[in-house]
Rosetta silent file (secondary structure, phi, psi, omega in degrees, C-alpha in Angstrom):
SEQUENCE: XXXXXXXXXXXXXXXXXXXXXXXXXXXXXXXXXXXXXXXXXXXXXXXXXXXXXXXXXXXXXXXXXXXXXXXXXXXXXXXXXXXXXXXXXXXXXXXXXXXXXXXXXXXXXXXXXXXXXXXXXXXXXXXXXXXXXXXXXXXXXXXXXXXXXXXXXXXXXXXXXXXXXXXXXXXXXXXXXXXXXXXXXXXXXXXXXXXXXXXXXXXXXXXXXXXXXXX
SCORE:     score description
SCORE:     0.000 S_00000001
   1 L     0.000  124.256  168.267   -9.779    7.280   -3.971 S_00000001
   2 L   -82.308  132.621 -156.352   -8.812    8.258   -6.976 S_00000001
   3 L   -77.726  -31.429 -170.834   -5.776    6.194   -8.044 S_00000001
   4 L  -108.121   16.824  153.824   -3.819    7.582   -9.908 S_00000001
   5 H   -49.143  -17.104  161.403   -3.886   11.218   -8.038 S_00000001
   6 H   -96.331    3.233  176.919   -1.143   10.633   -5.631 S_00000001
   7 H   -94.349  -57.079  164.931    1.456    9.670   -8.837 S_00000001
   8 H   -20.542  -77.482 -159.695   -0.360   13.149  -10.408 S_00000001
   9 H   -75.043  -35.193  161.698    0.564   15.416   -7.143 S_00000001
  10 H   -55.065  -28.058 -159.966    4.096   13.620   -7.241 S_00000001
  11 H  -105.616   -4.256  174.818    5.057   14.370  -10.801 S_00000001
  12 H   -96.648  -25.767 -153.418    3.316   18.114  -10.073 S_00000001
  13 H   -79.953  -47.901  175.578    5.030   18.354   -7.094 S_00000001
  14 H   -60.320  -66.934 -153.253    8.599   17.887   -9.182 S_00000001
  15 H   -66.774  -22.417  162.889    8.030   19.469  -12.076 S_00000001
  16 H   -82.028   -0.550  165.251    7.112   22.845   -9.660 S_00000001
  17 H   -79.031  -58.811 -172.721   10.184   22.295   -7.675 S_00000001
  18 H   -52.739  -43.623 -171.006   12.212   22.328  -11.180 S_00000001
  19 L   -74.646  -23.133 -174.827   10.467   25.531  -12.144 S_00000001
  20 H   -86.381  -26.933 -158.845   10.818   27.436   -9.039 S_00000001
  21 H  -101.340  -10.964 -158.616   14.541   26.501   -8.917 S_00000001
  22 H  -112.017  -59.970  164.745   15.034   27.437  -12.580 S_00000001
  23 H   -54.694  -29.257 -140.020   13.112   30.927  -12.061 S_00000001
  24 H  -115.296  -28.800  175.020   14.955   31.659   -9.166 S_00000001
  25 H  -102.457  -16.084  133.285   18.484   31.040  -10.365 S_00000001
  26 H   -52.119 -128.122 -133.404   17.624   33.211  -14.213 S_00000001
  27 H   -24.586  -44.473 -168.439   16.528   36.107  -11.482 S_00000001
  28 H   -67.902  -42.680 -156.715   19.897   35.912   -9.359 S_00000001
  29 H   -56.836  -63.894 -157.412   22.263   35.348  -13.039 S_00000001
  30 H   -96.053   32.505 -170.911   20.267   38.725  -14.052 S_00000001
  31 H  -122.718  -74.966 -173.844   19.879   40.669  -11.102 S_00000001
  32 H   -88.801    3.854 -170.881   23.549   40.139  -10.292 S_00000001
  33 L  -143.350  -15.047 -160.473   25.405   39.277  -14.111 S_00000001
  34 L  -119.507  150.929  173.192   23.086   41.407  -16.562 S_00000001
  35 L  -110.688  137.761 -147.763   23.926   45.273  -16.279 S_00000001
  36 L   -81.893  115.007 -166.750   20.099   46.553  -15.445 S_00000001
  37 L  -119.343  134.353  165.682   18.380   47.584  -18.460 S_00000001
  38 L   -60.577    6.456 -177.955   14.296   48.078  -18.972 S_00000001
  39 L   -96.124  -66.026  166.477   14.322   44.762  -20.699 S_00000001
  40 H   -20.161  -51.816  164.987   16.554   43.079  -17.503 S_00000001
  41 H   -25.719  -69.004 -155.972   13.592   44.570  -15.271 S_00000001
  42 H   -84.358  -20.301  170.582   11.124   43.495  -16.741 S_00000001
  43 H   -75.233  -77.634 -164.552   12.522   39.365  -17.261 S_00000001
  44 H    -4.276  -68.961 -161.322   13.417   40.072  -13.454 S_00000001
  45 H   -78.838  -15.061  177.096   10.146   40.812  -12.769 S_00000001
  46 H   -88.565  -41.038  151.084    8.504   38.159  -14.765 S_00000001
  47 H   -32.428  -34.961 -161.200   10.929   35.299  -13.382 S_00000001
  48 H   -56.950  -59.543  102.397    9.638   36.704  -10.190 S_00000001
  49 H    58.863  -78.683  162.761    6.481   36.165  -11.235 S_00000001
  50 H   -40.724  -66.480 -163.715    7.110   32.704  -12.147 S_00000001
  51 H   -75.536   -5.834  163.915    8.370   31.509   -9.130 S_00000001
  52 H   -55.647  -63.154 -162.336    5.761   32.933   -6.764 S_00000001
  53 H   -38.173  -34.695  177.516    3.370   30.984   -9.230 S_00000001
  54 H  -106.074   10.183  162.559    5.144   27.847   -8.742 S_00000001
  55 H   -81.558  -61.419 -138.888    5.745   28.140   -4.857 S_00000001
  56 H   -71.923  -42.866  151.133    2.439   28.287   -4.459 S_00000001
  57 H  -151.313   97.816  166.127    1.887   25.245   -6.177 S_00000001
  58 H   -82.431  -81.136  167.534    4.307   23.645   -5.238 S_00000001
  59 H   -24.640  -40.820 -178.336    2.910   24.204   -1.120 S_00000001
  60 H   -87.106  -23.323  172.269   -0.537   22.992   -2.725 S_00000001
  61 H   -79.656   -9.920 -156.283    0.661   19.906   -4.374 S_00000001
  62 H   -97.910  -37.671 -167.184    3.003   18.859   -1.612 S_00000001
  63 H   -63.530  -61.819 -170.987   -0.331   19.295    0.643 S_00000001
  64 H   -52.774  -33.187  153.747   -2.502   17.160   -1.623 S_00000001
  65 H  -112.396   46.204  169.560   -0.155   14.655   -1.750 S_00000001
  66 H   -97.027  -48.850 -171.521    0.498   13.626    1.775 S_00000001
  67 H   -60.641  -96.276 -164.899   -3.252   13.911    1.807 S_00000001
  68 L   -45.671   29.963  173.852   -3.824   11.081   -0.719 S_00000001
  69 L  -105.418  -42.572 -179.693   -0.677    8.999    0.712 S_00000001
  70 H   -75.450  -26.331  132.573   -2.414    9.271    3.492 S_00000001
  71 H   -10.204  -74.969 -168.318   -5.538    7.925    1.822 S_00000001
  72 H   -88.783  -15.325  163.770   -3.997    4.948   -0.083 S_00000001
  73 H  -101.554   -5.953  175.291   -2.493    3.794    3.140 S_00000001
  74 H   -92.743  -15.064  144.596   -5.462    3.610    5.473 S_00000001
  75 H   -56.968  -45.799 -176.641   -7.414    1.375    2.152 S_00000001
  76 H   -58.854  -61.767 -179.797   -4.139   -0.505    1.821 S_00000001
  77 H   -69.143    6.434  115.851   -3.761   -1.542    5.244 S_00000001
  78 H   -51.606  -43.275 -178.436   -7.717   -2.230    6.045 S_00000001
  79 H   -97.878  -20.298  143.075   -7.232   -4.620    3.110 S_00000001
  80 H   -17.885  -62.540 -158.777   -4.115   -5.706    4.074 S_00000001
  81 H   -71.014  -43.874  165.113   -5.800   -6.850    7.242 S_00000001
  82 H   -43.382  -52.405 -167.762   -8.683   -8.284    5.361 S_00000001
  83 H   -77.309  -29.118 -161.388   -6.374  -10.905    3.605 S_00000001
  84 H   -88.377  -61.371 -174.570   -4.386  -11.579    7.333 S_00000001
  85 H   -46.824  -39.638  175.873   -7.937  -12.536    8.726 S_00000001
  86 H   -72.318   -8.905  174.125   -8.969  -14.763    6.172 S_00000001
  87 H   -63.994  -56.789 -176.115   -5.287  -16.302    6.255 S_00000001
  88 H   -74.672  -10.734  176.982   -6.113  -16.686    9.972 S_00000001
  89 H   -95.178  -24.848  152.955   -9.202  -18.264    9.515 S_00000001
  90 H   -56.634  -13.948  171.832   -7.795  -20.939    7.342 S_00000001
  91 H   -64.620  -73.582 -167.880   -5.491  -21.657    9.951 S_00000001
  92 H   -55.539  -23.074 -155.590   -8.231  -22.078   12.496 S_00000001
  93 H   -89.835  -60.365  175.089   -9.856  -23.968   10.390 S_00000001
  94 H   -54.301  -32.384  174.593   -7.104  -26.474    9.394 S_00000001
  95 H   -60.623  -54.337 -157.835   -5.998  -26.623   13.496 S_00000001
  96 H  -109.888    0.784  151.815   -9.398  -27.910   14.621 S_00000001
  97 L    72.159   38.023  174.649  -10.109  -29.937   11.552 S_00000001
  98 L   -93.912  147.993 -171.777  -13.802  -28.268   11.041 S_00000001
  99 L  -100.731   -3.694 -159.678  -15.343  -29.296    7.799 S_00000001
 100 L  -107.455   26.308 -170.708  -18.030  -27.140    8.602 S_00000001
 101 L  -141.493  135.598 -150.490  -16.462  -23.786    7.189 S_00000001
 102 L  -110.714  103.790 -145.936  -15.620  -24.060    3.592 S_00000001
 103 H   -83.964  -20.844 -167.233  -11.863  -22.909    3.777 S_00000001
 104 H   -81.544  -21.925  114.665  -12.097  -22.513   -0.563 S_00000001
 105 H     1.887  -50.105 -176.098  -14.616  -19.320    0.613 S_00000001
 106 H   -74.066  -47.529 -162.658  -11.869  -18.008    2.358 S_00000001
 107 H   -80.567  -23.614  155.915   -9.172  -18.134    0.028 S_00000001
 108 H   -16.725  -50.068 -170.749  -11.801  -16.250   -2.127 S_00000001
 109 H   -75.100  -37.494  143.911  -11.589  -13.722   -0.280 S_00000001
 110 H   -37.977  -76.265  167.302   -7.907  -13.405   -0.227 S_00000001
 111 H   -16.527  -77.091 -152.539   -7.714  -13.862   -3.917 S_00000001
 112 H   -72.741  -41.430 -176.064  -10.081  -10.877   -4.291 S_00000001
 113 H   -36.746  -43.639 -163.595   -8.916   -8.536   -1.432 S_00000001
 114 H   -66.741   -4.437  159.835   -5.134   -9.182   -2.478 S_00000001
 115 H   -43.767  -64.714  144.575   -6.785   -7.462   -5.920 S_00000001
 116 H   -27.488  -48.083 -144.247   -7.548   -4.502   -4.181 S_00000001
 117 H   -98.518  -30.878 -165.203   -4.465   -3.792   -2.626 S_00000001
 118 L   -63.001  -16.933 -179.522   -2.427   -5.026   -5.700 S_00000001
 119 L   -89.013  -21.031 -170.059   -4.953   -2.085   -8.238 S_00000001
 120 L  -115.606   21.769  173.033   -3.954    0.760   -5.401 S_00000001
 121 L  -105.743  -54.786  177.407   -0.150   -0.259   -5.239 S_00000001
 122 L   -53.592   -8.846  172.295    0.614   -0.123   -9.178 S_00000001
 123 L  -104.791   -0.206 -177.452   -1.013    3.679   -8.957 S_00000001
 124 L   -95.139  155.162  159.718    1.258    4.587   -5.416 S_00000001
 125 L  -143.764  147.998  159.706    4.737    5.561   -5.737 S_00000001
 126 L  -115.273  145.283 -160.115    6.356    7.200   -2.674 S_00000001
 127 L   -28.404  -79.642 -161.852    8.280    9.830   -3.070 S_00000001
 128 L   -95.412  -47.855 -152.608   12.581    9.835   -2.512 S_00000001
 129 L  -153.974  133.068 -166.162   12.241    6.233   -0.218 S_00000001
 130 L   -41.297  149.367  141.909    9.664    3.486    1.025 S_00000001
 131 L   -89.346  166.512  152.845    8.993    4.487    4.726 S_00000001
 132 H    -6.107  -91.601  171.014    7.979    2.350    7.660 S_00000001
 133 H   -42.826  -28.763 -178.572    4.482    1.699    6.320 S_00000001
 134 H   -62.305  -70.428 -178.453    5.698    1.012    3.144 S_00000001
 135 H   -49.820  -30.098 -169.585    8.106   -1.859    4.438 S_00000001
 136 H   -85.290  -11.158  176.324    5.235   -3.559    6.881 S_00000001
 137 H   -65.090  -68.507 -137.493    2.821   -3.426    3.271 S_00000001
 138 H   -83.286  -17.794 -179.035    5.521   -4.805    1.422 S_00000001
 139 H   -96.945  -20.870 -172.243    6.651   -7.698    4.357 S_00000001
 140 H   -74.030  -37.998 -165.070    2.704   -8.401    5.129 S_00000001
 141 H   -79.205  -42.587  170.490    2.118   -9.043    1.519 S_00000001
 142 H   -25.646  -86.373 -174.949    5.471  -11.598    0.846 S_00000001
 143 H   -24.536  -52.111 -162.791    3.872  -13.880    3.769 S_00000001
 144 H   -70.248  -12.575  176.843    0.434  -13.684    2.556 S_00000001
 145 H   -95.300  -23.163  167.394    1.815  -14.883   -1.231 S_00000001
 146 H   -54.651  -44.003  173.746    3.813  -17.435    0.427 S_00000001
 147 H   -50.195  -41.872 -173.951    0.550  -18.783    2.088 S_00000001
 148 H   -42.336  -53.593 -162.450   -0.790  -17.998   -0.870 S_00000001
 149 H   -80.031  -60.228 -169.556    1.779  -20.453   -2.885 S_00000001
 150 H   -80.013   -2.719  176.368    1.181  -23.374   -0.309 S_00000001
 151 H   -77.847  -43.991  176.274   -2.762  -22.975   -0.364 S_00000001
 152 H   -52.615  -71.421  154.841   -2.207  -23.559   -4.153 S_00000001
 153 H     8.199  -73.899 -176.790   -0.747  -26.635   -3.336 S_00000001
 154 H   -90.142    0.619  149.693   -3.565  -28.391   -1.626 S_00000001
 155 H   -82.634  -16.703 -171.455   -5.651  -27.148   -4.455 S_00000001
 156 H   -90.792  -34.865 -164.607   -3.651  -28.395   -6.907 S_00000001
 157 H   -64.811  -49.096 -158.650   -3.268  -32.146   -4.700 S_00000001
 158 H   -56.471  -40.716 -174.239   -6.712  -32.142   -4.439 S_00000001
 159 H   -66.052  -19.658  178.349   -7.865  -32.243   -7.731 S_00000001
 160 H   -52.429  -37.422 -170.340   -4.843  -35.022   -8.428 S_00000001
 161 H   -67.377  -45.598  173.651   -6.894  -36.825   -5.723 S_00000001
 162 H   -48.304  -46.129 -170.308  -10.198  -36.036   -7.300 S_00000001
 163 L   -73.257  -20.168 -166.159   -8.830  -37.536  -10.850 S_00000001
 164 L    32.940   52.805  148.702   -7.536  -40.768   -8.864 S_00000001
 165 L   -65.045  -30.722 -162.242   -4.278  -40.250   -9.641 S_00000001
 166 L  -157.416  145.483  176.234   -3.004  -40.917   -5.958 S_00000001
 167 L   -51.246  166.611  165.707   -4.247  -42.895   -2.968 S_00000001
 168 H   -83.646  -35.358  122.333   -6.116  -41.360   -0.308 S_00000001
 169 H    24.392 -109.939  155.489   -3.024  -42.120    1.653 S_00000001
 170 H   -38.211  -48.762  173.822   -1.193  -40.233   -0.158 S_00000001
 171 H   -78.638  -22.105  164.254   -2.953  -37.169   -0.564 S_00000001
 172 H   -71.719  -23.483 -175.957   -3.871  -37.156    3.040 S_00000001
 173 H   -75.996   13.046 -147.478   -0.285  -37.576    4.063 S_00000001
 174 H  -132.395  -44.807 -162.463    0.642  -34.454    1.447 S_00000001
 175 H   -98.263    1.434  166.108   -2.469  -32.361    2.804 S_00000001
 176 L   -88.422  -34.280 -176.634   -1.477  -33.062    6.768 S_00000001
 177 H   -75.562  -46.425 -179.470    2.335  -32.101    5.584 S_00000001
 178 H   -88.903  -18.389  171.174    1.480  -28.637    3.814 S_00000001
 179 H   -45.262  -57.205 -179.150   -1.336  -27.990    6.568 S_00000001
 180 H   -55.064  -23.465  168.483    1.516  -27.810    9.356 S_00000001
 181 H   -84.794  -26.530 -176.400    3.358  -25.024    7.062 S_00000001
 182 H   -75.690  -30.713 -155.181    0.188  -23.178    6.647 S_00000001
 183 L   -94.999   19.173  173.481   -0.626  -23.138   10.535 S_00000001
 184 L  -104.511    6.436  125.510    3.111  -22.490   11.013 S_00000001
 185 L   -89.417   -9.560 -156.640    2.155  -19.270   10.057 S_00000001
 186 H   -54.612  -37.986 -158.802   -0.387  -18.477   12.171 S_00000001
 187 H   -83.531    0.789 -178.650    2.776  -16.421   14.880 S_00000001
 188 H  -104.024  -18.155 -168.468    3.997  -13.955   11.724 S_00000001
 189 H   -84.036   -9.586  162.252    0.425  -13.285   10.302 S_00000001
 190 L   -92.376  -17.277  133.729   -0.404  -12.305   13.933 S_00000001
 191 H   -36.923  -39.478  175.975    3.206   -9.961   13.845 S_00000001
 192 H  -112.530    6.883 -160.018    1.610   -8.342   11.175 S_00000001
 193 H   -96.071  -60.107  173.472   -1.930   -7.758   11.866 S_00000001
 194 H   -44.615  -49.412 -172.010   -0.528   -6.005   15.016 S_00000001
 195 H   -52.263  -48.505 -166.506    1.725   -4.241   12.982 S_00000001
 196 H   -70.365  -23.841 -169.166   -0.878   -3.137   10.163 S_00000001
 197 H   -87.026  -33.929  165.521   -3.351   -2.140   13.123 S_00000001
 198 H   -60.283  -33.235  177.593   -1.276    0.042   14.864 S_00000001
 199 H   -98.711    4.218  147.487   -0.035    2.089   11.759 S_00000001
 200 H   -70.892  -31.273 -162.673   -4.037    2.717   10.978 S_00000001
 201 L   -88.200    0.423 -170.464   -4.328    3.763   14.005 S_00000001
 202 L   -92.379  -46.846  176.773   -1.275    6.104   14.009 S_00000001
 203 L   -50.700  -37.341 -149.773   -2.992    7.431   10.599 S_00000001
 204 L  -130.039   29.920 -172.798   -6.303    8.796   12.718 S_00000001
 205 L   -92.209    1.539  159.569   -4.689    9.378   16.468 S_00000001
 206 L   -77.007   -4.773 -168.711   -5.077   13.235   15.572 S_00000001
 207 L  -113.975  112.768 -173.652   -8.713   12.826   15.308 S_00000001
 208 L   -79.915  101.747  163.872  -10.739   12.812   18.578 S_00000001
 209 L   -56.527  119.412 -171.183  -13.539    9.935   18.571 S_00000001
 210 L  -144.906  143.498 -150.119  -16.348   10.167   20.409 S_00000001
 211 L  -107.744  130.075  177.983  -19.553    7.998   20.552 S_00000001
 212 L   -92.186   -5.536  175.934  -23.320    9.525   20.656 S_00000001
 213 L   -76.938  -52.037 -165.597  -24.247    6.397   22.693 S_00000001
 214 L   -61.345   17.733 -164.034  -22.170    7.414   25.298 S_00000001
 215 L  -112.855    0.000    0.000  -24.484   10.561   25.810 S_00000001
């Protein structure tokens, strides 16, 4: 996708709205206020002129950008989704205590996905007001920086522990106390997973799927 092509087709999409609305009100003042003269004619006819030129595109920018809106939200929300699984797999991980899944992998993965979404949000703008999708991006991602902010935490404890600054005591009673807030996410980050999968799938329900296995 190129990024910044939906803010392009927004800021085309205005300024050919200004111009059409600008042509079109010079044609009425001198069509109806001007006493008609071969000079009056002929701006007449060039205003006309104009404002076909900027209907049409106007029609072509407003097409291109629902098509890249539509674009930048089926990558946001696939990476969106990305960051709620690895969120959920730190969860899983901290509920059943396995040591055998390296949870600092995971928040890798977070890290870089939330990268992604955070390089193709500074190039969207939507148009007059956030929509739906807009609000479940913008409520998906809060959670995932809170997790974010208490994951920090037990990275930050740990190394205090590593440094033998604090008992092992202590830092296990500090890394059992912020575990139970991380897995006391696990019922919003599965609220939004639903949420984000349903409004991909809302994106492609005009497009009929069909499987060559199934032949």
């Amino acid at each position: 996708m190129e990024g910044c092509d939906i803010r392009l087709q927004k800021y085309t999409v205005i300024m050919s709205s200004f111009f059409c609305i600008l042509c079109l009100l010079v044609g009425i003042f001198i069509q109806f206020c001007i006493n008609s003269t071969d000079a009056s004619v002929f701006i007449l006819n060039i205003m006309l002129g104009l404002f076909s030129s900027s209907f049409l595109v106007l029609i072509v920018s407003l097409l291109a950008y629902f098509h890249e809106k539509k674009k930048y939200y089926l990558l946001v929300l696939d990476d969106i989704r990305g960051v709620l699984f690895s969120c959920l797999a730190i969860i899983n991980v901290l509920k059943n205590r396995d040591s055998s899944i390296s949870t600092a992998v995971l928040y890798g993965q977070i890290t870089s996905k939330l990268g992604s979404v955070k390089a193709l949000m500074l190039e969207y703008e939507y148009f007059i007001r956030r929509n739906e999708k807009d609000k479940i991006i913008d409520s998906s991602l809060v959670e995932v920086i809170r997790f974010q902010g208490l994951y920090d935490i037990i990275l930050e404890k740990t190394i205090v522990y590593q440094r033998n600054e604090v008992s092992l005591k202590e830092y296990e009673i500090w890394f059992n106390n912020i575990s139970k807030e991380l897995i006391g996410f696990e019922s919003i980050i599965n609220s939004c997973q639903e949420l984000l999968l349903n409004n991909s799938k809302s994106l492609i329900k005009d497009r009929k799927l069909e499987s060559v296995f199934d032949k």
